[in-house]
N, CA, C and O atoms as a Tripos MOL2 file, in Angstrom:
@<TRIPOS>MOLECULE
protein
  288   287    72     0     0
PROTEIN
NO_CHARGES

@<TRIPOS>ATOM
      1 N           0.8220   -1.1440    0.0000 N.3       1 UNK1
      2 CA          0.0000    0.0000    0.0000 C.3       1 UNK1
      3 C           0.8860    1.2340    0.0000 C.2       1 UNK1
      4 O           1.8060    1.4260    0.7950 O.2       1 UNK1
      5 N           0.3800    2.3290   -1.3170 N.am      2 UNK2
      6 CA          1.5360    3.2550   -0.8170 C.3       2 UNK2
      7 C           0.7050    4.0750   -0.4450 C.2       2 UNK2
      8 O          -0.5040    4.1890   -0.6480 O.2       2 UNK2
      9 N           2.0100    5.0970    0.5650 N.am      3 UNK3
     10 CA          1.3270    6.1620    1.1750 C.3       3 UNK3
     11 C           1.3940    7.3420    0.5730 C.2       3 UNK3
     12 O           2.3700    7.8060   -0.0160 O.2       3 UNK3
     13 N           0.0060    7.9870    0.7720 N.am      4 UNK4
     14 CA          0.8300    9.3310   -0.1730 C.3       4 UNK4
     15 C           1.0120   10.7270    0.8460 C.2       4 UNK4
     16 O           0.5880   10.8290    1.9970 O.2       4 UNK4
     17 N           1.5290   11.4260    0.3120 N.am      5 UNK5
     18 CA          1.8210   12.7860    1.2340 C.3       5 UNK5
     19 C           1.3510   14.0590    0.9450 C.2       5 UNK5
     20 O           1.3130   14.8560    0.0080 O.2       5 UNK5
     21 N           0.9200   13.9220    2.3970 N.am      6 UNK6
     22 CA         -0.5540   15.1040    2.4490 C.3       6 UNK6
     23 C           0.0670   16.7100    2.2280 C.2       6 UNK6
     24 O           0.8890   17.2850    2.9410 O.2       6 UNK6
     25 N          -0.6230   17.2240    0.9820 N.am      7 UNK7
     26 CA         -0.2230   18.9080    0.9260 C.3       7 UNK7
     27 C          -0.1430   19.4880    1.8700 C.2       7 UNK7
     28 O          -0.9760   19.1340    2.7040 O.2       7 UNK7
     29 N           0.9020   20.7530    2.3620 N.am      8 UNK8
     30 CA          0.4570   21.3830    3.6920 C.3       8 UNK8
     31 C           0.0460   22.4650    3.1180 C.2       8 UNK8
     32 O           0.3750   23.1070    2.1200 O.2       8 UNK8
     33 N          -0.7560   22.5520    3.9540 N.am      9 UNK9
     34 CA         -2.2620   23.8180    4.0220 C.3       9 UNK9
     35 C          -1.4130   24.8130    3.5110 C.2       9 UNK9
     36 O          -0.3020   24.7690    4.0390 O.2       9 UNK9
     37 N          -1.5800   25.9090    2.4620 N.am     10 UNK10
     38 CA         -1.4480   27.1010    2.4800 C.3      10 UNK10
     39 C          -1.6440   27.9060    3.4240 C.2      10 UNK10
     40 O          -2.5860   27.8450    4.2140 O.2      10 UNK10
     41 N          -0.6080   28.8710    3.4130 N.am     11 UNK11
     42 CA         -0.8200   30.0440    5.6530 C.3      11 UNK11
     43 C          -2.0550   30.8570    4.5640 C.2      11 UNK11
     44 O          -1.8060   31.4340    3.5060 O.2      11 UNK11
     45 N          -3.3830   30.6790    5.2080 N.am     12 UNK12
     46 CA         -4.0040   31.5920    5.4340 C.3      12 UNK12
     47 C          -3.8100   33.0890    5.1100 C.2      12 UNK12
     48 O          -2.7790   33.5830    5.5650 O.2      12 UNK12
     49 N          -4.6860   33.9490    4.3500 N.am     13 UNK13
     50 CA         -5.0020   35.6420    4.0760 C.3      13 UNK13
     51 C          -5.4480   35.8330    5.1070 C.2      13 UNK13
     52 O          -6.1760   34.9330    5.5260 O.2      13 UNK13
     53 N          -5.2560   36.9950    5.9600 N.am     14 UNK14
     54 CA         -6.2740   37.9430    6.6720 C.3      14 UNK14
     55 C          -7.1650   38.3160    5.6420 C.2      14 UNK14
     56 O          -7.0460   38.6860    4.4740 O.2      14 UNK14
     57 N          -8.3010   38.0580    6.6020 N.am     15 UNK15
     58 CA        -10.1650   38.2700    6.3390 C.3      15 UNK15
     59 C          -9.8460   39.8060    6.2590 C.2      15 UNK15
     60 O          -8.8930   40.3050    6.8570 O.2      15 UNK15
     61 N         -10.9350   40.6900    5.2800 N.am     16 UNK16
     62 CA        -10.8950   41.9200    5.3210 C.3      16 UNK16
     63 C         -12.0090   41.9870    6.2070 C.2      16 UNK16
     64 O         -13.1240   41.5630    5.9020 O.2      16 UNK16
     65 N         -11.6640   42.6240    7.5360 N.am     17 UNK17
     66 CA        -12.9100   43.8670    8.4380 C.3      17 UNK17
     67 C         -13.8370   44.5100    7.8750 C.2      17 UNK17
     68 O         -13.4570   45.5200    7.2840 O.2      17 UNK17
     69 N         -15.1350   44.2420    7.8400 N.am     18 UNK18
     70 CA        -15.7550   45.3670    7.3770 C.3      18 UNK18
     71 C         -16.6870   45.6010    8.8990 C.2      18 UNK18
     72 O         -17.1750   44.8470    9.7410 O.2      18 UNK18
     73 N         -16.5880   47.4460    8.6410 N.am     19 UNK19
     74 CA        -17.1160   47.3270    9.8940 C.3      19 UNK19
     75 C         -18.5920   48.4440    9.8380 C.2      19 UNK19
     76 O         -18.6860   49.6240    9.5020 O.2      19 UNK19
     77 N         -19.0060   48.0410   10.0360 N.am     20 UNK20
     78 CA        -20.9520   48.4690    9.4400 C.3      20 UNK20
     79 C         -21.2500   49.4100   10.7020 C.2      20 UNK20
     80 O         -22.2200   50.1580   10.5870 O.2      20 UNK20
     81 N         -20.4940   49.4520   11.9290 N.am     21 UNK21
     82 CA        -21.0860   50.3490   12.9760 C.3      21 UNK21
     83 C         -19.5840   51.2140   12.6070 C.2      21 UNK21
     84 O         -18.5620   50.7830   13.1420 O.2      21 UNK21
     85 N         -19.5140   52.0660   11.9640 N.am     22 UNK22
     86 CA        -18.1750   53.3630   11.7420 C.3      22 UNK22
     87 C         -18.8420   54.3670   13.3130 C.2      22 UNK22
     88 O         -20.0060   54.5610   13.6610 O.2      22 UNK22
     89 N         -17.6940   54.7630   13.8740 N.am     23 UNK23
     90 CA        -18.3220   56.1840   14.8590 C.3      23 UNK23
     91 C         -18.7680   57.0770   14.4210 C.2      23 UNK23
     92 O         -18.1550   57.7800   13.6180 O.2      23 UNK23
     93 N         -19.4810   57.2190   14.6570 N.am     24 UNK24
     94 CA        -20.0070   58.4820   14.4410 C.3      24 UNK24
     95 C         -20.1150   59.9400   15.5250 C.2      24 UNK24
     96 O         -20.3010   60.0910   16.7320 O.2      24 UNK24
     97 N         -19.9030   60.7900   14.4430 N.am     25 UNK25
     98 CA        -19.0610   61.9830   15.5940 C.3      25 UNK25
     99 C         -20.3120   62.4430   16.3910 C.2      25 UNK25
    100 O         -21.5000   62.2040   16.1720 O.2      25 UNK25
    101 N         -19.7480   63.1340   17.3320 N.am     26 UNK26
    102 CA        -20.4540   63.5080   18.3140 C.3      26 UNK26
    103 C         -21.6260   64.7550   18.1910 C.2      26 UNK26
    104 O         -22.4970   64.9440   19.0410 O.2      26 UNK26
    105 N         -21.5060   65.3060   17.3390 N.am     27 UNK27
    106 CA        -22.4990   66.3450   16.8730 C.3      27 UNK27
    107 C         -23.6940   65.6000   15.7810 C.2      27 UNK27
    108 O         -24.4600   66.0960   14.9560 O.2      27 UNK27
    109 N         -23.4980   64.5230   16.1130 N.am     28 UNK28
    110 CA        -24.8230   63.8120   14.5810 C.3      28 UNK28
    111 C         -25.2320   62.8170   15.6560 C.2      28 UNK28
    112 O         -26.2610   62.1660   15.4750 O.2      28 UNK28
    113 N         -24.3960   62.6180   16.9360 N.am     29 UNK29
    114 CA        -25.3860   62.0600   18.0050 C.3      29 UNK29
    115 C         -26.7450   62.3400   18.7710 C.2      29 UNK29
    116 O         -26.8080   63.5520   18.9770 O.2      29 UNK29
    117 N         -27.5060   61.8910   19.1130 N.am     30 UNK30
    118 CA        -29.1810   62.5710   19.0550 C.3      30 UNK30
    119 C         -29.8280   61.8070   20.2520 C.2      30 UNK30
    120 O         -30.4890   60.7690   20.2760 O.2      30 UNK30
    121 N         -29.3660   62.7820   21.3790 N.am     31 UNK31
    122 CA        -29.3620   62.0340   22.7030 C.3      31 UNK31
    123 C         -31.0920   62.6790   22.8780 C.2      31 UNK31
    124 O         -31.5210   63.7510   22.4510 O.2      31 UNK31
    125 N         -31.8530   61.5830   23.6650 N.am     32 UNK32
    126 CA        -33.0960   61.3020   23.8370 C.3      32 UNK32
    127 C         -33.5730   61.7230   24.9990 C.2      32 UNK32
    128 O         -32.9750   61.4440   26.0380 O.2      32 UNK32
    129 N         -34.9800   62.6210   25.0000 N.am     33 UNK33
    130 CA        -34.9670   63.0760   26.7290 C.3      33 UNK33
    131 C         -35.9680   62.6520   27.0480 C.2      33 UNK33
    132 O         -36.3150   62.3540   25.9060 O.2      33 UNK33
    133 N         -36.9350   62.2910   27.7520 N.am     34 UNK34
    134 CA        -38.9250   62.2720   27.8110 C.3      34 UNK34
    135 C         -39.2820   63.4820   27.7490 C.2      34 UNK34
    136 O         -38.5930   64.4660   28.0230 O.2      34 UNK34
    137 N         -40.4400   63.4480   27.3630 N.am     35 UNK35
    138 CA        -41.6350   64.3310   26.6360 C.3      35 UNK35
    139 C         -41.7540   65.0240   28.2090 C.2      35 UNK35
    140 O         -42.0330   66.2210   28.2810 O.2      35 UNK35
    141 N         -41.5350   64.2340   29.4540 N.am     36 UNK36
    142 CA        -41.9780   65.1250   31.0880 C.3      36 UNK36
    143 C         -40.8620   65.7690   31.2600 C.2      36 UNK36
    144 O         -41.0220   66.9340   31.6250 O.2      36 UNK36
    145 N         -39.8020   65.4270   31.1280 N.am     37 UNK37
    146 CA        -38.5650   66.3700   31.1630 C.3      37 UNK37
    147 C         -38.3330   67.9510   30.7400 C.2      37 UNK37
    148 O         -37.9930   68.9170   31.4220 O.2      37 UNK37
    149 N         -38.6100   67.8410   29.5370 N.am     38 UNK38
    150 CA        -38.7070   69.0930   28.3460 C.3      38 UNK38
    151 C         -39.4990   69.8290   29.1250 C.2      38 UNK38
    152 O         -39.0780   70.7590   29.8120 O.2      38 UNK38
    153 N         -41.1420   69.3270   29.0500 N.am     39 UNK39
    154 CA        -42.0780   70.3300   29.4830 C.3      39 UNK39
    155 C         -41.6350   70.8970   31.0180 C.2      39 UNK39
    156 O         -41.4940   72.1070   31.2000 O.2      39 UNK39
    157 N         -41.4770   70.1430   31.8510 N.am     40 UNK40
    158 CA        -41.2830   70.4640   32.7710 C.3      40 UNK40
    159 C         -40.1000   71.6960   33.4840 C.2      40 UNK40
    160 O         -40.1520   72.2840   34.5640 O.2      40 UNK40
    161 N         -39.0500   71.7640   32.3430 N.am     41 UNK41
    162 CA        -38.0940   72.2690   32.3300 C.3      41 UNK41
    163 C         -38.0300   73.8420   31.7030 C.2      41 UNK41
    164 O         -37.4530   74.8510   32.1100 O.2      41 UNK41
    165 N         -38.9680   73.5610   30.4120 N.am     42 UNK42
    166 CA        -39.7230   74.7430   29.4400 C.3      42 UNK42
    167 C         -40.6350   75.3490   30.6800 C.2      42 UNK42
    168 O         -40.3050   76.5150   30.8990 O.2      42 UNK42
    169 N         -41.7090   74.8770   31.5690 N.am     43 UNK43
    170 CA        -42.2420   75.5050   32.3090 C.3      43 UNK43
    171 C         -41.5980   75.7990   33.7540 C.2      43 UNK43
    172 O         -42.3510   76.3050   34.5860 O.2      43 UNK43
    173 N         -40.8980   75.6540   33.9480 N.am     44 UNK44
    174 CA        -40.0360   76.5980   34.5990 C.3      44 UNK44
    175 C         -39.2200   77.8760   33.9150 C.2      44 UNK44
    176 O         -38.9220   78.9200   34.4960 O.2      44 UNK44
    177 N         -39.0210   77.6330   32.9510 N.am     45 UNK45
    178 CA        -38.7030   78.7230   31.8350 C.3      45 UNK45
    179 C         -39.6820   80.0540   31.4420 C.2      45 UNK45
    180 O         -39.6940   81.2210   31.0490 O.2      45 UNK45
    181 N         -40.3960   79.0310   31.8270 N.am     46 UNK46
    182 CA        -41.4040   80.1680   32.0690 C.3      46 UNK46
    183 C         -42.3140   81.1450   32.7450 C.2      46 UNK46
    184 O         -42.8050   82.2420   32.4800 O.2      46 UNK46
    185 N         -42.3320   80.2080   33.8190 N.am     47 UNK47
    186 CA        -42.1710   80.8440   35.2850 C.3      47 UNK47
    187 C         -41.5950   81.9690   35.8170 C.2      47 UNK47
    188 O         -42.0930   82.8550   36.5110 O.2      47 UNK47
    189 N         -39.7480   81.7200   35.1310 N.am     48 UNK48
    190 CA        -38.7230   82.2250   35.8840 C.3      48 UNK48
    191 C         -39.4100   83.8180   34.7900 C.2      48 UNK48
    192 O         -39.3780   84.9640   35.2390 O.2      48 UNK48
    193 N         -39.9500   83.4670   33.4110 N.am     49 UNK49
    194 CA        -39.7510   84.7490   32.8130 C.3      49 UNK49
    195 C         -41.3560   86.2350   33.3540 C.2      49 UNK49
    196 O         -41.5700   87.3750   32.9400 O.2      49 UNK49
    197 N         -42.0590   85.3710   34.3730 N.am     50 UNK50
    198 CA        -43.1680   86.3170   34.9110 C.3      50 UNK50
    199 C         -44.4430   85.3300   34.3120 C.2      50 UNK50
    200 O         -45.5260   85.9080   34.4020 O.2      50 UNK50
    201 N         -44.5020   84.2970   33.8660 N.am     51 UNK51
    202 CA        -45.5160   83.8920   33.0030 C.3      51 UNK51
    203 C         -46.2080   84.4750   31.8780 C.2      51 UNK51
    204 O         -47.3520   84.2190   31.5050 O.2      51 UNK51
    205 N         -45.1990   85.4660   31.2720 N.am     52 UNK52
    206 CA        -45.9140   85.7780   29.9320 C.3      52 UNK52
    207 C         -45.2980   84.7350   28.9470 C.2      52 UNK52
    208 O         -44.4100   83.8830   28.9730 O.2      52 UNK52
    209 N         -46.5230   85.3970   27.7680 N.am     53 UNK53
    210 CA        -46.9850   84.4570   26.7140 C.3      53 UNK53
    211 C         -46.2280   84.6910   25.6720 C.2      53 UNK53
    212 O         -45.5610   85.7260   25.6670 O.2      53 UNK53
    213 N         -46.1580   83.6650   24.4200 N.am     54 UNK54
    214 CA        -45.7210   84.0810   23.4720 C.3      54 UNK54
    215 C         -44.2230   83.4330   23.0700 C.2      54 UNK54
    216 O         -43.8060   83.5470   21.9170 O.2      54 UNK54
    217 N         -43.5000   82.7900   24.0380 N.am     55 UNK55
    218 CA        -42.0420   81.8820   23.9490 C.3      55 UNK55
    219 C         -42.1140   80.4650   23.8750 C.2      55 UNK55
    220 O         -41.1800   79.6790   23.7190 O.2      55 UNK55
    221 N         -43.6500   80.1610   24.0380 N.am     56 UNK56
    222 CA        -43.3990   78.7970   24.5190 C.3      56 UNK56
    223 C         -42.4450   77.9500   23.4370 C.2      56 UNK56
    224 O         -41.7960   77.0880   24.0300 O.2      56 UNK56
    225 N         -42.2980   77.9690   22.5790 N.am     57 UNK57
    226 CA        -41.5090   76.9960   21.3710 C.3      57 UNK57
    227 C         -40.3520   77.5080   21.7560 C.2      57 UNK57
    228 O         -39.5250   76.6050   21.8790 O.2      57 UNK57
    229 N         -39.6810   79.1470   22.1390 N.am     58 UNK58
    230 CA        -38.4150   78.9850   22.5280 C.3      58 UNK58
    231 C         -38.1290   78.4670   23.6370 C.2      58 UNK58
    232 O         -37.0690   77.8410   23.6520 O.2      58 UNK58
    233 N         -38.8330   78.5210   24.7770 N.am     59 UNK59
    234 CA        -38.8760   77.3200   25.9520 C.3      59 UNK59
    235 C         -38.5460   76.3730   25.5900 C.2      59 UNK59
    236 O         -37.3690   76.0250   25.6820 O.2      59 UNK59
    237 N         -39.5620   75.5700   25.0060 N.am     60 UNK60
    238 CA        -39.6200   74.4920   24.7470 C.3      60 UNK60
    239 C         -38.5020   73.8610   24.4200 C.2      60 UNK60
    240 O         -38.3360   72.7220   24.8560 O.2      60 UNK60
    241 N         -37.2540   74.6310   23.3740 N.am     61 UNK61
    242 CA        -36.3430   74.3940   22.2130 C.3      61 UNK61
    243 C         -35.0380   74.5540   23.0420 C.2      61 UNK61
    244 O         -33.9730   74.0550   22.6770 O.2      61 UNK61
    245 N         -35.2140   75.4200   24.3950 N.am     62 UNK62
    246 CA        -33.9540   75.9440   25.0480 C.3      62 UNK62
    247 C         -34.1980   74.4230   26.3040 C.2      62 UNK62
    248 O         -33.1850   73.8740   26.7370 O.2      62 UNK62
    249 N         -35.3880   74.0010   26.6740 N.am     63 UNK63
    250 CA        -35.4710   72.9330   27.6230 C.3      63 UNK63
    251 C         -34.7130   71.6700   26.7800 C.2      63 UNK63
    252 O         -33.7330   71.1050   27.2670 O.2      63 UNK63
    253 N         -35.2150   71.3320   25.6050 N.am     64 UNK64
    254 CA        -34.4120   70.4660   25.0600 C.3      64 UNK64
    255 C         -33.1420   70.3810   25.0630 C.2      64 UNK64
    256 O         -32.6300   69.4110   25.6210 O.2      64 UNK64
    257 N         -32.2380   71.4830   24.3730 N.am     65 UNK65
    258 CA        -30.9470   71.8170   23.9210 C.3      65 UNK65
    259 C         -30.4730   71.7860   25.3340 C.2      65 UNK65
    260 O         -29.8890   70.7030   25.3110 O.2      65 UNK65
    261 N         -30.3320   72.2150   26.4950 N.am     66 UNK66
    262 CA        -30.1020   71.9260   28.0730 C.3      66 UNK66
    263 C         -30.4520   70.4020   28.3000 C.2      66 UNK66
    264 O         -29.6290   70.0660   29.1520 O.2      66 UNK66
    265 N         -30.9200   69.7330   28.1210 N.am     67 UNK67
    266 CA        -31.5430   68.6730   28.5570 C.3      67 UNK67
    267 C         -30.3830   67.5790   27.6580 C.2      67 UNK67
    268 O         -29.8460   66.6480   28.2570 O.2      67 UNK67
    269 N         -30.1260   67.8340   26.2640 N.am     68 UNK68
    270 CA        -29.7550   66.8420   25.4020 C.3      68 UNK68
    271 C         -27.9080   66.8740   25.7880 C.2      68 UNK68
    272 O         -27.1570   65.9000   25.7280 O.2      68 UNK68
    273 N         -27.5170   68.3630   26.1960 N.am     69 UNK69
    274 CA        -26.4520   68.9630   26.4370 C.3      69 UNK69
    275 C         -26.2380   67.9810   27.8820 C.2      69 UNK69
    276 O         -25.1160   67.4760   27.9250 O.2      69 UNK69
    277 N         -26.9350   67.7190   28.7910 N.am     70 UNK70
    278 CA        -26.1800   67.2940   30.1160 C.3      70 UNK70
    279 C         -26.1050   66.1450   30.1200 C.2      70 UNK70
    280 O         -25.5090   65.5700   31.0310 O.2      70 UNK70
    281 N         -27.0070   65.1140   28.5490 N.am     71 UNK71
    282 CA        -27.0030   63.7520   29.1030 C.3      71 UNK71
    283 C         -25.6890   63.8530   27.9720 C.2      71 UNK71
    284 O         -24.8180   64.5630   28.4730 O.2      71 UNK71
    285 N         -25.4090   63.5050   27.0130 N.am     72 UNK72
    286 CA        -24.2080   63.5950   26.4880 C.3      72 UNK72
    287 C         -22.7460   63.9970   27.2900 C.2      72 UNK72
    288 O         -21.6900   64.0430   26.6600 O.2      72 UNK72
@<TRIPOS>BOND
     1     1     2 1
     2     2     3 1
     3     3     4 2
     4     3     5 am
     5     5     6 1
     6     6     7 1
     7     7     8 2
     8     7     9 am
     9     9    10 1
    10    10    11 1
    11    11    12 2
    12    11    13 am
    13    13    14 1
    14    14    15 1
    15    15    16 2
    16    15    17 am
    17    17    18 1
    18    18    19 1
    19    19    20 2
    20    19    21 am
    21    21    22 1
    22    22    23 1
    23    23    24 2
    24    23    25 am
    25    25    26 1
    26    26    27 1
    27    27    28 2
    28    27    29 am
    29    29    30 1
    30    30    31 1
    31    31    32 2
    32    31    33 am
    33    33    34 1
    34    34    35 1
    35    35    36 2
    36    35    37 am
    37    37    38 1
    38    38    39 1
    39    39    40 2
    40    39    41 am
    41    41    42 1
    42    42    43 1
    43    43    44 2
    44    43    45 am
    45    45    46 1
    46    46    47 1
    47    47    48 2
    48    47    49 am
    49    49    50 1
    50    50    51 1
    51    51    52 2
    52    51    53 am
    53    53    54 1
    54    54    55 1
    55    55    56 2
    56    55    57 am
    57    57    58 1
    58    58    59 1
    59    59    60 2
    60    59    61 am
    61    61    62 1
    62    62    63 1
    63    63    64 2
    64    63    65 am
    65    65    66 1
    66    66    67 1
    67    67    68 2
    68    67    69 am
    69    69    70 1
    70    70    71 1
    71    71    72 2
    72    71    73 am
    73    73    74 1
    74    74    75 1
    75    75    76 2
    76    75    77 am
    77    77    78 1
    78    78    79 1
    79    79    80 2
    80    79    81 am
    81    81    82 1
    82    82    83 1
    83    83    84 2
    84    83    85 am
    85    85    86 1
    86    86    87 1
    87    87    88 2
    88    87    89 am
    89    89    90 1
    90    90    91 1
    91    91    92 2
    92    91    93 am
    93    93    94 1
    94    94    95 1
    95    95    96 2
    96    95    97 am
    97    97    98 1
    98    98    99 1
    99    99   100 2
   100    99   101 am
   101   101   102 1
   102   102   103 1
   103   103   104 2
   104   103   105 am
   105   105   106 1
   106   106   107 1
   107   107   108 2
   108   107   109 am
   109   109   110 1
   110   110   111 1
   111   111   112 2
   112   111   113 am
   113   113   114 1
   114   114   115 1
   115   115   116 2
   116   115   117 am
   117   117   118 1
   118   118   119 1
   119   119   120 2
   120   119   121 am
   121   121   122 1
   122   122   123 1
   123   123   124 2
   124   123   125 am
   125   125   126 1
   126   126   127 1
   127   127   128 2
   128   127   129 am
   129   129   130 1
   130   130   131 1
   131   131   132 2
   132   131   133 am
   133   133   134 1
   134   134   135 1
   135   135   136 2
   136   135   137 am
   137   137   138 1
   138   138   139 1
   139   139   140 2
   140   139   141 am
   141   141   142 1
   142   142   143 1
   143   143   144 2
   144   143   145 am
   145   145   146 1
   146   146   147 1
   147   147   148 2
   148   147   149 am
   149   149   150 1
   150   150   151 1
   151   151   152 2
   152   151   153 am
   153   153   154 1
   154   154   155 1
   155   155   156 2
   156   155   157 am
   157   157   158 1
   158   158   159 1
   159   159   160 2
   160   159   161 am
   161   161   162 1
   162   162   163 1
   163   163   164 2
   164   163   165 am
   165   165   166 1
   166   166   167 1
   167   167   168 2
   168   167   169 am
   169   169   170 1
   170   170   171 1
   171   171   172 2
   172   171   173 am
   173   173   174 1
   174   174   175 1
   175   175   176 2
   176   175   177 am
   177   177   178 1
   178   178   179 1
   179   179   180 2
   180   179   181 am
   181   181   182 1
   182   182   183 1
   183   183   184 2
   184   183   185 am
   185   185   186 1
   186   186   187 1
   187   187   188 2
   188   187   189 am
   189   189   190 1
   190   190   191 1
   191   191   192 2
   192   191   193 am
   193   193   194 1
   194   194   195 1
   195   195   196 2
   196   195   197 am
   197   197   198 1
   198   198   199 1
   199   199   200 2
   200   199   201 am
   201   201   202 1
   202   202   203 1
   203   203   204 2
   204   203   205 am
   205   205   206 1
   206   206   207 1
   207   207   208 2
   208   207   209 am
   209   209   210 1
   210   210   211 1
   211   211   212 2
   212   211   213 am
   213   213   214 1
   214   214   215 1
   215   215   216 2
   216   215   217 am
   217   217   218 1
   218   218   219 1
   219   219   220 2
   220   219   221 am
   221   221   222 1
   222   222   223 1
   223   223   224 2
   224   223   225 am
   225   225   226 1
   226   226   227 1
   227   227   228 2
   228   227   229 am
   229   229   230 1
   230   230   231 1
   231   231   232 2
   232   231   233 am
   233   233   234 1
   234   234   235 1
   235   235   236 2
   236   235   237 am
   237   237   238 1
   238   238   239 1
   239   239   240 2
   240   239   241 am
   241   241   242 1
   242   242   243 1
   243   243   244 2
   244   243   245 am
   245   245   246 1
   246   246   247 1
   247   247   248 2
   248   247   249 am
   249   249   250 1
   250   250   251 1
   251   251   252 2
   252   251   253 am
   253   253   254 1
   254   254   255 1
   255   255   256 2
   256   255   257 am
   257   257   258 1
   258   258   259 1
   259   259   260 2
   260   259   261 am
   261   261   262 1
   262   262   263 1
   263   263   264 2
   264   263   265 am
   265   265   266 1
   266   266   267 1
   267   267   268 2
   268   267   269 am
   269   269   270 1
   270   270   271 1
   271   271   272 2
   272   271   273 am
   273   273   274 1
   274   274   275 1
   275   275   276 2
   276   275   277 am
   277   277   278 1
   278   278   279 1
   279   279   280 2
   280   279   281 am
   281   281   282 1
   282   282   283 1
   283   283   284 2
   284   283   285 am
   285   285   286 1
   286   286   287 1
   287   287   288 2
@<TRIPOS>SUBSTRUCTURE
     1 UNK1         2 RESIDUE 1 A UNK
     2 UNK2         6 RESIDUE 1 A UNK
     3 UNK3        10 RESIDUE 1 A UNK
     4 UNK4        14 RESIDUE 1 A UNK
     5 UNK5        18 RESIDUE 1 A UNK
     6 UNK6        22 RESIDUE 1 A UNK
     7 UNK7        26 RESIDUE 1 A UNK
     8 UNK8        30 RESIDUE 1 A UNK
     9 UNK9        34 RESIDUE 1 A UNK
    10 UNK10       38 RESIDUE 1 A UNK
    11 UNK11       42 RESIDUE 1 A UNK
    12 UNK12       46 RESIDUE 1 A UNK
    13 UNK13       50 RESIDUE 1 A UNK
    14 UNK14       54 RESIDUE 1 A UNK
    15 UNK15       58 RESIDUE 1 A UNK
    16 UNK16       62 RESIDUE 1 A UNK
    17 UNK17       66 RESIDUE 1 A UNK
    18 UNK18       70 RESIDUE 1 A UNK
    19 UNK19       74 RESIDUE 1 A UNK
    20 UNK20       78 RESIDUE 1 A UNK
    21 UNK21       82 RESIDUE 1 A UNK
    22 UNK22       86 RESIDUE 1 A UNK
    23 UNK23       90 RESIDUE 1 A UNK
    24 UNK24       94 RESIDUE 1 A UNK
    25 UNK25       98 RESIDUE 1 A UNK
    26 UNK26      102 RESIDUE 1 A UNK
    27 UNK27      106 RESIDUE 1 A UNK
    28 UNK28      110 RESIDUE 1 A UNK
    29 UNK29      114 RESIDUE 1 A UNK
    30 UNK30      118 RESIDUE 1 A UNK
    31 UNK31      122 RESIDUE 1 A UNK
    32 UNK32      126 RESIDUE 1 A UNK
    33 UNK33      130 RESIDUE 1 A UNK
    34 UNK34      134 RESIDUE 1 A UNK
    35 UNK35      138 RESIDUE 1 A UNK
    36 UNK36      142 RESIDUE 1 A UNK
    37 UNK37      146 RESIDUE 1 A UNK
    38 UNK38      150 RESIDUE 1 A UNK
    39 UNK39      154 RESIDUE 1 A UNK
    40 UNK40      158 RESIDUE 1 A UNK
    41 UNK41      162 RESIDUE 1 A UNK
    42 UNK42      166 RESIDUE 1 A UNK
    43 UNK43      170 RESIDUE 1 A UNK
    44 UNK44      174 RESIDUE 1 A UNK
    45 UNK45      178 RESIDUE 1 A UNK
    46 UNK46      182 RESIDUE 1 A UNK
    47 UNK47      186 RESIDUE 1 A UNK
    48 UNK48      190 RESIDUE 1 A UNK
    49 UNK49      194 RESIDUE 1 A UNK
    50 UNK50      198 RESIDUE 1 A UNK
    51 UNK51      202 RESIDUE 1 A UNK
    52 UNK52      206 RESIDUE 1 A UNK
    53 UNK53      210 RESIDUE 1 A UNK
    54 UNK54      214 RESIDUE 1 A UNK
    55 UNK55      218 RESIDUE 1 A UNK
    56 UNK56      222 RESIDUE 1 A UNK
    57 UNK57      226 RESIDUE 1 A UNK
    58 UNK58      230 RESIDUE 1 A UNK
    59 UNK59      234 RESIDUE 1 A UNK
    60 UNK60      238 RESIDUE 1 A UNK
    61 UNK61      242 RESIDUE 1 A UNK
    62 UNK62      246 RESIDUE 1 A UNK
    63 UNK63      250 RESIDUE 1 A UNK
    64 UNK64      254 RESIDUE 1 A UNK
    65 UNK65      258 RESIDUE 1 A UNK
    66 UNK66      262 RESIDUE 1 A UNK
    67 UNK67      266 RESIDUE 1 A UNK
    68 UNK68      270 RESIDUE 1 A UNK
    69 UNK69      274 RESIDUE 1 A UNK
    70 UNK70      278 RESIDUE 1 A UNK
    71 UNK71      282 RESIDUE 1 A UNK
    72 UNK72      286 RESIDUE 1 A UNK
């Protein structure tokens, strides 16, 4: 019986990485607050300003931007 002699394995390529989660920078991050947070924060905003009318969306927009700013 003859024996025969086994090829040795070719060394292996490194696998190319692909990497599907890239970082993403910190200004395209879009940190999440609750809907009770905001308001709650906007109405103190409004409070502090005498309770007049007429800001609420800048409230609203300055409670967010504070809010998104401290969890980041």
């Amino acid at each position: 019986m003859a024996t025969t002699a086994k090829k040795a394995d070719a060394p292996t390529k490194p696998r190319k990485t692909t990497t599907k989660n890239k970082a993403v920078p910190a200004s395209r991050i879009r940190v999440m607050v609750s809907h009770e947070e905001v308001a709650h924060l906007a109405h103190r905003y409004w409070t502090e300003r005498g309770h007049l009318h007429g800001q609420a969306e800048e409230d609203w927009l300055r409670a967010e931007q504070e809010l998104r700013g401290k969890a980041s």
